[in-house]
Backbone as numpy.savetxt, mean C-alpha at the origin, in Angstrom:
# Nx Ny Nz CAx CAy CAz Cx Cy Cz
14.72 -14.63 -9.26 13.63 -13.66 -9.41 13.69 -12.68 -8.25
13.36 -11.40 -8.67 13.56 -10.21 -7.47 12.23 -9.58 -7.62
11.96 -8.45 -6.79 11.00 -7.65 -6.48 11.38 -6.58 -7.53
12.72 -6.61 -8.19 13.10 -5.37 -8.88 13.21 -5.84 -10.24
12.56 -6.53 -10.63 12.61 -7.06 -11.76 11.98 -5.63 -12.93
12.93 -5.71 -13.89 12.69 -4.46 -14.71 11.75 -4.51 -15.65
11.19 -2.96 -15.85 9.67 -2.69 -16.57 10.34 -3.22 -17.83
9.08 -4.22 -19.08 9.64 -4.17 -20.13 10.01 -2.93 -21.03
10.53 -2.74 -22.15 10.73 -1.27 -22.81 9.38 -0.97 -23.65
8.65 0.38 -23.32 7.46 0.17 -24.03 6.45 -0.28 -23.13
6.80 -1.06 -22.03 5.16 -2.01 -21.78 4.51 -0.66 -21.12
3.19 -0.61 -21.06 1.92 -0.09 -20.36 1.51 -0.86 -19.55
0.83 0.23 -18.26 0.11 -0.86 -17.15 -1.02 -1.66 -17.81
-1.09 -3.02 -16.59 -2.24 -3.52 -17.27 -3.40 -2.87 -16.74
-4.41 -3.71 -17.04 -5.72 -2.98 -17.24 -6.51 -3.98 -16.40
-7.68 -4.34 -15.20 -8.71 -5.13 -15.07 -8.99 -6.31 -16.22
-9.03 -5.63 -17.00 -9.56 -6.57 -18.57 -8.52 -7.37 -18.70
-7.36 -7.02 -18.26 -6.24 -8.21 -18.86 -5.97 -9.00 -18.28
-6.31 -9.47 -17.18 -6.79 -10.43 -16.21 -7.12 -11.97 -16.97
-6.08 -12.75 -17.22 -6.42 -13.53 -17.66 -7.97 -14.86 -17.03
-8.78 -15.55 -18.00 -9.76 -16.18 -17.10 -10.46 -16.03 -18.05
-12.06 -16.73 -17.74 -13.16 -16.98 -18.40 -14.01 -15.87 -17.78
-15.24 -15.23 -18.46 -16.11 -14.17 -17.65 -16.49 -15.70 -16.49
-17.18 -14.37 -15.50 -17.95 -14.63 -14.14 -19.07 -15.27 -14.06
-19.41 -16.79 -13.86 -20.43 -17.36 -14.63 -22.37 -16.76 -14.17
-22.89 -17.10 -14.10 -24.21 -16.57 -13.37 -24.20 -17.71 -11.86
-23.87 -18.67 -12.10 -23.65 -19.91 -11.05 -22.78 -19.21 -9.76
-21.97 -18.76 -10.17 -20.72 -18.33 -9.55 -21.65 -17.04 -8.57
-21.52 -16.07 -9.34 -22.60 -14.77 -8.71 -23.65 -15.56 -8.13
-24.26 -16.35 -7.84 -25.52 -16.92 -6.90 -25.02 -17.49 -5.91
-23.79 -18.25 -6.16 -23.10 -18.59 -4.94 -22.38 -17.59 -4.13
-21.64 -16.56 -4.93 -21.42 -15.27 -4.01 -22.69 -14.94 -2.87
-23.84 -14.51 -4.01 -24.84 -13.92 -2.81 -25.28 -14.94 -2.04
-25.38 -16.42 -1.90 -25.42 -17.61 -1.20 -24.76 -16.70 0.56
-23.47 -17.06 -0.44 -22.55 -16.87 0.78 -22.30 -15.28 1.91
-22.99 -14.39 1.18 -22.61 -13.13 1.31 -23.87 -13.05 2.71
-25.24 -13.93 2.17 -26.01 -13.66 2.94 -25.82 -14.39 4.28
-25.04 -16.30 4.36 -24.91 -16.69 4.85 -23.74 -16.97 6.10
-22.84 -16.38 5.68 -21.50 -16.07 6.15 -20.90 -14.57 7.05
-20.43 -15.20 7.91 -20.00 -13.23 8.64 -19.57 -12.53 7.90
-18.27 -12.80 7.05 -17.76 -12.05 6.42 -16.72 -11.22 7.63
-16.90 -11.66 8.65 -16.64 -10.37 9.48 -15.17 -9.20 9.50
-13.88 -9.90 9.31 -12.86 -9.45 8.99 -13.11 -8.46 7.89
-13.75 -8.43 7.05 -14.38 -7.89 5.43 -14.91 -6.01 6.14
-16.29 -6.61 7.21 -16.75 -5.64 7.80 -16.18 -4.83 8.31
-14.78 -5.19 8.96 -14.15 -4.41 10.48 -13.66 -3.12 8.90
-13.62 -3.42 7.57 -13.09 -1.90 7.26 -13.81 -0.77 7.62
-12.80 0.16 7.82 -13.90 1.21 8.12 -13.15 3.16 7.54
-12.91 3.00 6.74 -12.24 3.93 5.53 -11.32 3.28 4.42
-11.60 4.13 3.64 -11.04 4.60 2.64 -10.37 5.72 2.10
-8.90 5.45 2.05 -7.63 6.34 2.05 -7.19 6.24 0.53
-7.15 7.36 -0.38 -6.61 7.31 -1.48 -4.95 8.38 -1.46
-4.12 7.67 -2.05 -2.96 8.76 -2.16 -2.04 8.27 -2.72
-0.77 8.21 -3.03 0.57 7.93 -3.61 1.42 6.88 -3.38
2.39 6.35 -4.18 3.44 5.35 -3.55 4.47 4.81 -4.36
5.61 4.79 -4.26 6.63 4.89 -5.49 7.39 3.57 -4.89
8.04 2.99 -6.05 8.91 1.52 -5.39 9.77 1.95 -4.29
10.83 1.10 -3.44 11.89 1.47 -3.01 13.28 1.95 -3.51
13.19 0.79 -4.95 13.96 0.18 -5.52 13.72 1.52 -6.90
12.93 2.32 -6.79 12.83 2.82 -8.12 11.47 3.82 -8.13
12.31 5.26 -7.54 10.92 5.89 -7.41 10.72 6.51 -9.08
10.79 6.36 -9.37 10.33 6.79 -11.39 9.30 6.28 -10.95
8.92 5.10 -10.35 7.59 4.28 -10.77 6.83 4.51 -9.38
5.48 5.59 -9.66 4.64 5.76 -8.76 3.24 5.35 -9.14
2.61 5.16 -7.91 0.93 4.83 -8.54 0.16 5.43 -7.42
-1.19 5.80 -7.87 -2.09 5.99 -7.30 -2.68 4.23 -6.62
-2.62 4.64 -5.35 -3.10 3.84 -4.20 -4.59 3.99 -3.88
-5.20 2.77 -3.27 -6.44 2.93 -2.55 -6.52 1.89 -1.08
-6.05 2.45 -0.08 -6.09 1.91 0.93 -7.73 1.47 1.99
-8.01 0.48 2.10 -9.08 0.01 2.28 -9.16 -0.35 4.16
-8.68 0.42 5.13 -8.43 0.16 6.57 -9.35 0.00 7.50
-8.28 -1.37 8.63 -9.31 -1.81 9.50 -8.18 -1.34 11.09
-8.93 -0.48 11.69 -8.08 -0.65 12.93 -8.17 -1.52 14.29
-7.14 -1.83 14.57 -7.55 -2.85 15.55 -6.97 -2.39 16.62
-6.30 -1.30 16.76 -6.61 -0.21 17.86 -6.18 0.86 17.58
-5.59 2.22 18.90 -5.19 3.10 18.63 -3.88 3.14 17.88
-3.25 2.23 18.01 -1.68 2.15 17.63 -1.32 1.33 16.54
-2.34 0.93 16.51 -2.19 -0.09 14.93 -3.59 0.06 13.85
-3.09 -0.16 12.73 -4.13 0.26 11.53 -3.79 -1.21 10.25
-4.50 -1.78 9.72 -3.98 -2.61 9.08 -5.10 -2.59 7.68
-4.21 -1.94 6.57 -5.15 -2.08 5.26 -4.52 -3.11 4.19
-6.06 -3.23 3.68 -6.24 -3.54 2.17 -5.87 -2.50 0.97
-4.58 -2.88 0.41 -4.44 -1.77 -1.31 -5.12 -3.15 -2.04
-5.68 -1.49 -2.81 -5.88 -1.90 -4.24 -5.46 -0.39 -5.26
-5.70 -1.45 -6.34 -5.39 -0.20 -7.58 -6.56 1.33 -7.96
-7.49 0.83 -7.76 -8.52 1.87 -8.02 -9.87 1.47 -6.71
-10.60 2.41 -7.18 -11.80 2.46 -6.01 -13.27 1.52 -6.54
-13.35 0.96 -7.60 -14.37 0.39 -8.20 -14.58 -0.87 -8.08
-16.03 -1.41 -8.71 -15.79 -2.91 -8.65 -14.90 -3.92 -9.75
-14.35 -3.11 -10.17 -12.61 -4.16 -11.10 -11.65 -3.67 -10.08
-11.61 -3.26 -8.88 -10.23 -2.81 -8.49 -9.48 -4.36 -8.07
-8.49 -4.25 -8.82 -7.57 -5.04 -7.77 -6.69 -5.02 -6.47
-6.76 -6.19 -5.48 -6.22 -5.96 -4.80 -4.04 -6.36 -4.95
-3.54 -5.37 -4.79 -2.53 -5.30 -4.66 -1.49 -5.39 -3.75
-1.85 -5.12 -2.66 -0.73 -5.43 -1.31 -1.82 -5.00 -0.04
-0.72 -5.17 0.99 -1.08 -4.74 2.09 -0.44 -3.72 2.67
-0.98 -2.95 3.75 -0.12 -2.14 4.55 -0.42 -2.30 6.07
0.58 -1.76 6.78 0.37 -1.90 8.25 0.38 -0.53 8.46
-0.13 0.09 9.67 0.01 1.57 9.85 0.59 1.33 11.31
1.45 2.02 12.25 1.21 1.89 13.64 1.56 3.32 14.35
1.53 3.51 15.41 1.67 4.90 15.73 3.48 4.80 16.21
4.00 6.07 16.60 5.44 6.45 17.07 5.62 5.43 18.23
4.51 5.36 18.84 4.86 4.92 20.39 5.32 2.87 20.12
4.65 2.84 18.87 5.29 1.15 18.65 6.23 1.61 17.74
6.35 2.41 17.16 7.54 2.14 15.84 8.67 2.45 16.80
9.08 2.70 17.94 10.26 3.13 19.19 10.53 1.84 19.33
9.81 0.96 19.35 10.20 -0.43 19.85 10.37 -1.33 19.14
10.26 -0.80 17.62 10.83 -2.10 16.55 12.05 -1.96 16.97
12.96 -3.50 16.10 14.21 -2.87 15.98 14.97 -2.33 14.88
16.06 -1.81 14.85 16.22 -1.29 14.13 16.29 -1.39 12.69
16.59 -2.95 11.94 16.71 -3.03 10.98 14.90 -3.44 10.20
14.27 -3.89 11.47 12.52 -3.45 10.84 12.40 -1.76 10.70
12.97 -0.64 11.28 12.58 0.07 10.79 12.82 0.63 9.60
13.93 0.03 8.63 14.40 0.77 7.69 13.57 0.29 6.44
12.54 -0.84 6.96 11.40 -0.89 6.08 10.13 -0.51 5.82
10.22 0.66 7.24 8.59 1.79 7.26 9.16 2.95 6.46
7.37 3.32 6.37 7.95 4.97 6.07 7.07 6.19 6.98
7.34 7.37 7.06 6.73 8.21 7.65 5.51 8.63 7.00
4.20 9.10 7.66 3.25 9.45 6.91 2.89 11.13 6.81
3.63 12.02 7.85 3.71 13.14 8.08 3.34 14.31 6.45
4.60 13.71 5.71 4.50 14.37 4.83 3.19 14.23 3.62
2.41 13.20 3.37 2.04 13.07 2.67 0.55 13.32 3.00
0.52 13.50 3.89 -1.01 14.25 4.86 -1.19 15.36 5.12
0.07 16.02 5.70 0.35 17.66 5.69 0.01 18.72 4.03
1.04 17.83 3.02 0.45 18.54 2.18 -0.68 18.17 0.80
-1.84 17.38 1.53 -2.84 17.00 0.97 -2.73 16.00 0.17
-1.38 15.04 0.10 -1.92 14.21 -1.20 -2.72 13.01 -0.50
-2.97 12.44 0.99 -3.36 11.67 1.20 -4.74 12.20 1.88
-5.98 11.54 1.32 -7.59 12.10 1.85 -8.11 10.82 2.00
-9.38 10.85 2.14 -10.65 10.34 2.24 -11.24 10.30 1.32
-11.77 10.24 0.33 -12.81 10.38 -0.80 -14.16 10.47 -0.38
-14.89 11.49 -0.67 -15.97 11.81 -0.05 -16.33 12.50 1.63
-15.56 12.14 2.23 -15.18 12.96 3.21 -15.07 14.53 3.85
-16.06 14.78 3.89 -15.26 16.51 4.08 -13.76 17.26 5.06
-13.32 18.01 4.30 -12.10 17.89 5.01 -12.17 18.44 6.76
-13.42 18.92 6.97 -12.87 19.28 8.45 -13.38 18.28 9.03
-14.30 17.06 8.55 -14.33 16.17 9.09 -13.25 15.09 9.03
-12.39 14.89 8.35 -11.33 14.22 7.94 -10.12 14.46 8.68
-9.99 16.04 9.00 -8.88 16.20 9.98 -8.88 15.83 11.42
-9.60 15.85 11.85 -10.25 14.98 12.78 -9.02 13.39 13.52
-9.33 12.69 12.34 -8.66 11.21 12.26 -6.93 11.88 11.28
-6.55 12.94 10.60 -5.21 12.86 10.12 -4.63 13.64 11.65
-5.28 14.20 12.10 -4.17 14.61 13.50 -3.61 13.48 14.16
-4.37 12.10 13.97 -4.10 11.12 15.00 -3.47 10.38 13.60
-3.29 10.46 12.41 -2.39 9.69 11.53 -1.20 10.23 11.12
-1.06 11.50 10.95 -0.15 12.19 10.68 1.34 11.72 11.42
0.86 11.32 12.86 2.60 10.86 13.55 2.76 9.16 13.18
2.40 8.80 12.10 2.50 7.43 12.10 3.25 6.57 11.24
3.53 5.60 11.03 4.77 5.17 10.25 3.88 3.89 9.59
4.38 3.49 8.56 3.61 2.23 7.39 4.90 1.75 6.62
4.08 0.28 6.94 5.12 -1.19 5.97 4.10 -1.31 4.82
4.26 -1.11 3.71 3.50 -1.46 2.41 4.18 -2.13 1.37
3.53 -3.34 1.40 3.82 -4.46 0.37 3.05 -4.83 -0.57
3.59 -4.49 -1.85 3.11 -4.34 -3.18 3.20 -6.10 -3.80
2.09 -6.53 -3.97 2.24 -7.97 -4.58 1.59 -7.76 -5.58
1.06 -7.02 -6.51 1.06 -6.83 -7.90 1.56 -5.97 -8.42
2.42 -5.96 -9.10 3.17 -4.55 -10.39 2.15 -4.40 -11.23
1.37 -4.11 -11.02 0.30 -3.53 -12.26 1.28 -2.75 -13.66
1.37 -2.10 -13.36 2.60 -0.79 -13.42 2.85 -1.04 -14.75
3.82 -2.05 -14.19 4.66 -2.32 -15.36 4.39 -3.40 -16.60
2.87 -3.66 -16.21 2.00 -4.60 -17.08 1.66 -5.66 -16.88
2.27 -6.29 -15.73 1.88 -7.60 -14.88 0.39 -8.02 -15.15
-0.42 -8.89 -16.10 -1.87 -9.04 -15.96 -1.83 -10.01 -14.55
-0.95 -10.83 -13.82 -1.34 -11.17 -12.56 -0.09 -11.15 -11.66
-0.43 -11.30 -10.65 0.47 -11.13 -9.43 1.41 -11.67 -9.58
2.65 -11.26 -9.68 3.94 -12.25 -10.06 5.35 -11.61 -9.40
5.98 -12.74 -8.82 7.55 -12.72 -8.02 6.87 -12.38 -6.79
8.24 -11.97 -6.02 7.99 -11.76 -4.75 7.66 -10.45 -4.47
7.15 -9.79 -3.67 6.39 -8.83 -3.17 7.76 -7.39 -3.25
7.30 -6.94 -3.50 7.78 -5.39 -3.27 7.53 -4.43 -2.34
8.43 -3.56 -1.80 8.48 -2.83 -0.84 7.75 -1.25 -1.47
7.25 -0.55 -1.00 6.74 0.61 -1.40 7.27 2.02 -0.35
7.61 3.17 -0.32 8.15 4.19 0.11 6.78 5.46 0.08
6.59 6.28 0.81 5.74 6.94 0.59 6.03 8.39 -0.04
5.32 9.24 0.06 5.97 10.59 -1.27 6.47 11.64 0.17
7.85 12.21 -0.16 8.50 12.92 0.61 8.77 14.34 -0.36
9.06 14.81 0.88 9.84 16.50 0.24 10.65 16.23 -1.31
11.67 15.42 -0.64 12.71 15.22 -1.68 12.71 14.29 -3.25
11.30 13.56 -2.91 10.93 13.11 -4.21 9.05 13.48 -4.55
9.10 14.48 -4.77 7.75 14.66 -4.85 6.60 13.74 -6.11
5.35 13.78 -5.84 4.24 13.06 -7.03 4.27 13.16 -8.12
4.67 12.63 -9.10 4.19 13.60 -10.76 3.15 14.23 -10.65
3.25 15.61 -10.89 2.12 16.73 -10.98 0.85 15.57 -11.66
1.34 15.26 -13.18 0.17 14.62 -13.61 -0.76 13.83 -12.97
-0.38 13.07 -11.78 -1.06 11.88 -11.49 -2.21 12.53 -10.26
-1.20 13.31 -9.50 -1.81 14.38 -8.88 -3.16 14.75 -9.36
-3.16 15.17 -10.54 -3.79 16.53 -11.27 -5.43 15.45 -11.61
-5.15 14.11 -11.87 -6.19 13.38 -12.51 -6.64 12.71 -11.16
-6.10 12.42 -10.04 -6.77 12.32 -8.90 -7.76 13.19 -8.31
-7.45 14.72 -8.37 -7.91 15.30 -7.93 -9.76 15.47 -8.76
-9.34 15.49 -9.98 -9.84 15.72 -11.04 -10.84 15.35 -10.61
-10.67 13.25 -10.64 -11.80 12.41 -10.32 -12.82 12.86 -9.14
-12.05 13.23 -8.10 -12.66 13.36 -6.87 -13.48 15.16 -6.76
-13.00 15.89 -7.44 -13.34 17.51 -7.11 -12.65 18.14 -6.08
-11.31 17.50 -6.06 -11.22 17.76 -4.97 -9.60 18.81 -5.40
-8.70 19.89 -4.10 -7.55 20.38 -4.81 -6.69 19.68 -3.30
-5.64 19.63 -3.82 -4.52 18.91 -2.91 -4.15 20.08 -2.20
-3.89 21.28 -3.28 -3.19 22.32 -2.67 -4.18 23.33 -1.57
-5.29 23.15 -1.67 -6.23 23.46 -0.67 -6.18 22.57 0.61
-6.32 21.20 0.22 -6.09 20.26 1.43 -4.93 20.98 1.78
-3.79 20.85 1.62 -2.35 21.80 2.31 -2.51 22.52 2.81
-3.31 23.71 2.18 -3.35 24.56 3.20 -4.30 24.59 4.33
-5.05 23.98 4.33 -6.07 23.64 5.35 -5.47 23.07 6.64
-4.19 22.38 5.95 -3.86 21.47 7.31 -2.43 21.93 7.55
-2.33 23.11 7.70 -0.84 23.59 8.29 -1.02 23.96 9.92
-2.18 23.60 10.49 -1.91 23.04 11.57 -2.14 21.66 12.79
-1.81 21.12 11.45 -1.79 19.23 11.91 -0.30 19.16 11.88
0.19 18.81 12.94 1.55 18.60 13.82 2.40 17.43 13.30
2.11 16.45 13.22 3.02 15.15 12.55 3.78 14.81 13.45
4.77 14.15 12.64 5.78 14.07 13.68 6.71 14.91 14.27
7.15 15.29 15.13 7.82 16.36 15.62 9.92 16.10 15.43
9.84 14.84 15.37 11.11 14.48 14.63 10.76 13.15 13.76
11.42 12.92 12.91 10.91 11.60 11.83 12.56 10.43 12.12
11.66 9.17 12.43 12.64 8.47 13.32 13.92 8.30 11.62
15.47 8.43 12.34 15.98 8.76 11.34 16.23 7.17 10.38
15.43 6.18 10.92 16.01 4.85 10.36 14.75 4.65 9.57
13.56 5.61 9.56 12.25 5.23 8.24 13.26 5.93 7.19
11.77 5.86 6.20 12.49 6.64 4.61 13.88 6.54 4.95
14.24 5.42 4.92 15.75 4.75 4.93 16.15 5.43 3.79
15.91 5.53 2.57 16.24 5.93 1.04 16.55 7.46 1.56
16.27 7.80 2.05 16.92 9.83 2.37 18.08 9.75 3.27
18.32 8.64 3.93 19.79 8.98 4.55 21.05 8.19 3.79
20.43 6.75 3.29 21.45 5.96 2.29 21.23 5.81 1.08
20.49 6.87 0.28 20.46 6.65 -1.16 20.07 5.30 -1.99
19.59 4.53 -1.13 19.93 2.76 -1.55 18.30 2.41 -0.84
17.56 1.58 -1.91 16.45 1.04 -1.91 16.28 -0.67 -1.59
15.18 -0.78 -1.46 15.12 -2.15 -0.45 14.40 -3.27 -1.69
14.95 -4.56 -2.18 14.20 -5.87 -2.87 14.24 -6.51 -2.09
13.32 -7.62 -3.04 13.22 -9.15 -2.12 13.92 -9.87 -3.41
14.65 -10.69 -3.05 15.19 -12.09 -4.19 14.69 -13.23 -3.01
14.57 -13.89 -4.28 14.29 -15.42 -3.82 15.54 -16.14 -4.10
15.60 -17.24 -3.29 16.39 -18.26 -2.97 16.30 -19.63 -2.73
16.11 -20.78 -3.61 16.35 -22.18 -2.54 16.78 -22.24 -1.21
15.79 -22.89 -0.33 16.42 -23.63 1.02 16.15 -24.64 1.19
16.80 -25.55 2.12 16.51 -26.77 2.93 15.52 -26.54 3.23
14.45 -27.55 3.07 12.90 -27.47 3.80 12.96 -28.28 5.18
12.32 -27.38 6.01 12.39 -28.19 7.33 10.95 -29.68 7.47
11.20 -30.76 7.41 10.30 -31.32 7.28 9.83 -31.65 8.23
8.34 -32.36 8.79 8.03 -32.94 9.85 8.40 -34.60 10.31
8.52 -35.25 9.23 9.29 -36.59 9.53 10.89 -36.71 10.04
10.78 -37.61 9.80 12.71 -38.32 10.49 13.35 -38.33 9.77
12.77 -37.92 8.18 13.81 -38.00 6.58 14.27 -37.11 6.78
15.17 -37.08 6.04 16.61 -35.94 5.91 15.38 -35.63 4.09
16.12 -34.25 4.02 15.15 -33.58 2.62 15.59 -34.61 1.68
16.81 -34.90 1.08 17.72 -35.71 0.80 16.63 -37.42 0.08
15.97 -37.62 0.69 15.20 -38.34 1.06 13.42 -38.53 0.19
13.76 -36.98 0.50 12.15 -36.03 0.31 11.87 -36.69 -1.55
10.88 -37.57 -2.03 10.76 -37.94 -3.05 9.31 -37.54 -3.98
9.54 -36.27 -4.93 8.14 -35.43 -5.32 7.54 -36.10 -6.61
């Protein structure tokens, strides 16, 4: 099993509704608010925006989706979100992302970097906002995101019709010059929100980015060649004195 496992012919994304399961009992919802009132929650709290914008496989940019990044920073140099598929209460959650600034992505090494991507482009020309946000309040926080680099790992293919999370996680690429958004998807984002991308663009032609883009991100623009995960059997390391050999399930 791979991360690149191919769309069926025909299939449509799934939907919230296809979520296999029984409805949400009334028991269940009382114990939520039980807990909601009783519990910190606190990790939950530290979010503190909401980032909507783009993201195409590694392995296969044909296949893009509208993102909803849900971020908690835990300092200047690091950003760590929650994706999901949409902004509502059916959204699912779908992967994670890391954000960090230039000054740590210098010190990965090199073969972690060929699994970030740059965020320059996709902020400069408006496809990545805030929802609800006004934009001169918003530019604000993209001057300080714009030079920054992101690992995003996709653990649901919605996409391709997945009703639940299945195989191993997928790598995600962000939208560049050279592979731009489907206009369409664009066009119904904006739609939802009132908002125009191509206004955001021009608003922000003077937010700086990166001033060079480290040449080992958006790995896919210098080697043509996209990144999976396959799975594999291994030897399990056990905690006893048995050899695996041994190991009886």
């Amino acid at each position: 099993m791979a991360s690149c496992d191919k769309v069926p012919a025909g299939q449509i994304p799934s939907s919230p509704d296809d979520v296999p399961g029984k409805p949400t009992t009334m028991m269940s919802k009382i114990m939520e608010k039980g807990a909601d009132m009783l519990q910190s929650l606190e990790p939950v709290k530290q979010i503190q925006e909401h980032i909507c914008t783009f993201a195409f496989y590694s392995h296969d940019m044909k296949r893009q989706i509208e993102t909803h990044h849900y971020a908690s920073r835990v300092n200047e140099d690091f950003t760590q979100c929650l994706v999901f598929d949409r902004d509502d209460s059916q959204a699912r959650l779908i992967g994670v992302e890391y954000i960090v600034s230039d000054r740590i992505f210098v010190t990965l090494p090199d073969e972690e970097k060929k699994l970030w991507h740059s965020h320059s482009h996709e902020i400069k020309t408006g496809l990545w906002v805030h929802p609800g946000v006004p934009e001169a309040v918003q530019k604000q926080e993209l001057h300080k995101l714009a030079p920054t680099y992101g690992k995003f790992w996709c653990t649901w293919q919605f996409d391709r019709g997945d009703r639940l999370p299945m195989g191993p996680p997928a790598l995600m690429m962000s939208p560049q010059e050279e592979c731009p958004v489907d206009s369409k998807l664009v066009e119904a984002r904006d739609k939802k929100y009132n908002i125009s991308t191509t206004e955001r663009a021009e608003s922000r032609r003077d937010i700086a980015g990166l001033s060079r883009v480290d040449p080992l991100a958006d790995h896919w623009k210098a080697s043509g060649k996209g990144m999976v995960v396959e799975l594999k059997e291994v030897d399990m390391a056990l905690p006893g004195p048995y050899p695996s050999s041994q190991l009886s399930l």
